[in-house]
C-alpha positions as CSV (number, residue, x, y, z in Angstrom):
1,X,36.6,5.2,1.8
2,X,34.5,7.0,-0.9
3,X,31.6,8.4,-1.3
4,X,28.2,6.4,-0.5
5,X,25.3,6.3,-3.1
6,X,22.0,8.5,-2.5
7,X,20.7,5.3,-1.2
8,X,22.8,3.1,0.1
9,X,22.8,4.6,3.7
10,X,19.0,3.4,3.6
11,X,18.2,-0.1,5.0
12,X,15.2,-0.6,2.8
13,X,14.7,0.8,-0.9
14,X,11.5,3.4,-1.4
15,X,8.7,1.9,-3.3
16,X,7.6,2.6,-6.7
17,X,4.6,3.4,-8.6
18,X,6.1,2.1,-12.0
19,X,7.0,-1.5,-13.3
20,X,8.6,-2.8,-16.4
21,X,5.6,-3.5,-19.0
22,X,3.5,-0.5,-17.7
23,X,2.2,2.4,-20.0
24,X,3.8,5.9,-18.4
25,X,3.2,9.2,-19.9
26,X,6.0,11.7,-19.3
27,X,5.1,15.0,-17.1
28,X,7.9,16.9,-17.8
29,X,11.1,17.7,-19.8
30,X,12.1,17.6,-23.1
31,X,9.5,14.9,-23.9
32,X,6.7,16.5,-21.9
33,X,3.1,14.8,-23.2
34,X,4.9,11.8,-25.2
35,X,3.9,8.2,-23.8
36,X,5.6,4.7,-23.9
37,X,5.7,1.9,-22.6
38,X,8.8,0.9,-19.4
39,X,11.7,-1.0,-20.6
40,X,13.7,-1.4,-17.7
41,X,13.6,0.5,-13.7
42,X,16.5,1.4,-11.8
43,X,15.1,1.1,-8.3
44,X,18.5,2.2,-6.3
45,X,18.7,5.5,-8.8
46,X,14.8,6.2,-9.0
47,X,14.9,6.0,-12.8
48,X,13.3,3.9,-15.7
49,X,13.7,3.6,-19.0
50,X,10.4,4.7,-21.1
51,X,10.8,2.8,-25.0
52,X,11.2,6.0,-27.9
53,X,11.4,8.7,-24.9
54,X,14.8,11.0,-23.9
55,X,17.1,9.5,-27.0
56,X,20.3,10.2,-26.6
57,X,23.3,9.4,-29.4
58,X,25.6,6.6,-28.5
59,X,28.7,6.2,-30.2
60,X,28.8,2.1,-30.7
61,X,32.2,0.2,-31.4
62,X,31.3,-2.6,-34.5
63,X,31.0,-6.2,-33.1
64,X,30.6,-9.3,-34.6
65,X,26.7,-8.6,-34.5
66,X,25.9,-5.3,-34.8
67,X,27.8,-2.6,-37.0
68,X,29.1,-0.1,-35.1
69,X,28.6,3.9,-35.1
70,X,26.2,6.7,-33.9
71,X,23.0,5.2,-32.9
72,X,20.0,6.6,-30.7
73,X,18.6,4.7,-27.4
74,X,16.6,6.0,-24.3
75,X,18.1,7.1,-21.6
76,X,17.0,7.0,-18.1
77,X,14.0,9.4,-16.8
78,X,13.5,10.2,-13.0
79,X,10.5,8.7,-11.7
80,X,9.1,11.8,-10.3
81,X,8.2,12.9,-13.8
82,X,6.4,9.5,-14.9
83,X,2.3,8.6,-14.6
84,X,1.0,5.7,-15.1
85,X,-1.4,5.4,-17.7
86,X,-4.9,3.3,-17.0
87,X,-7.4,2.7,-20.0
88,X,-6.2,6.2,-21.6
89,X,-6.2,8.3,-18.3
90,X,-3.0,9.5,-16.4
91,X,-3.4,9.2,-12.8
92,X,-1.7,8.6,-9.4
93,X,-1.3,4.8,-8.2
94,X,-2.2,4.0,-4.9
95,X,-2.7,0.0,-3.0
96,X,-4.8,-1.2,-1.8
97,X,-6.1,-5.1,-0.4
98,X,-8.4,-6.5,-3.1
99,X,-11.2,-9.4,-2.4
100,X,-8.5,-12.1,-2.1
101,X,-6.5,-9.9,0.4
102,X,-3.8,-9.5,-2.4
103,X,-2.3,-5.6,-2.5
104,X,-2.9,-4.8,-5.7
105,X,-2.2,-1.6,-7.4
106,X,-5.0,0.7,-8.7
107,X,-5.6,4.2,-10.4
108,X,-6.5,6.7,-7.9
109,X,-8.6,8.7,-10.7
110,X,-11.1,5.8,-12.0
111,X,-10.4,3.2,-8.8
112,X,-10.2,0.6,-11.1
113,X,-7.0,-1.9,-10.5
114,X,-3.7,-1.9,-12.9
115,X,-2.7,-5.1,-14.5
């Protein structure tokens, strides 16, 4: 048999502080400072992808609707080294049971909730 995955052993997926739509500025790396908004999370490798952050050169075969050649997209950032970014402010996320008894995400810095 191979090799298993980091987290396939695990019966239950870790949660995450970051969704798709959400405003994320980048605490470290190359793009250390830069923000953007998520385009996609990979929940089973603890990555997303953050729009105009971590461009990498693909080399892209023509199709019949696109040309082909060198082109730059985001690639994948760990979690770890996303915050997500509430009315200008970078802070952690925590949950918490609004009035309705909904958990709802909020910023840990101004305790106001994230949309």
């Amino acid at each position: 048999m191979g090799k298993k995955k980091k987290f396939e052993t695990k019966r239950f997926l870790p949660k995450i502080h970051v969704k798709k739509g959400d405003t994320v500025r980048i605490m470290a790396g190359a793009d250390k400072g830069t923000e953007g908004e998520v385009l996609e999370v990979f929940r089973d490798k603890y990555r997303a992808i953050v729009a105009q952050a971590n461009l990498v050169l693909k080399h892209k075969k023509p199709t019949e609707t696109s040309e082909g050649g060198i082109v730059e997209e985001p690639a994948s950032i760990h979690i770890s080294n996303l915050m997500v970014v509430a009315n200008g402010t970078a802070s952690k996320v925590g949950r918490k049971l609004n009035d309705a008894g909904k958990l709802v995400r909020y910023s840990k810095k101004t305790g106001e909730e994230i949309k």
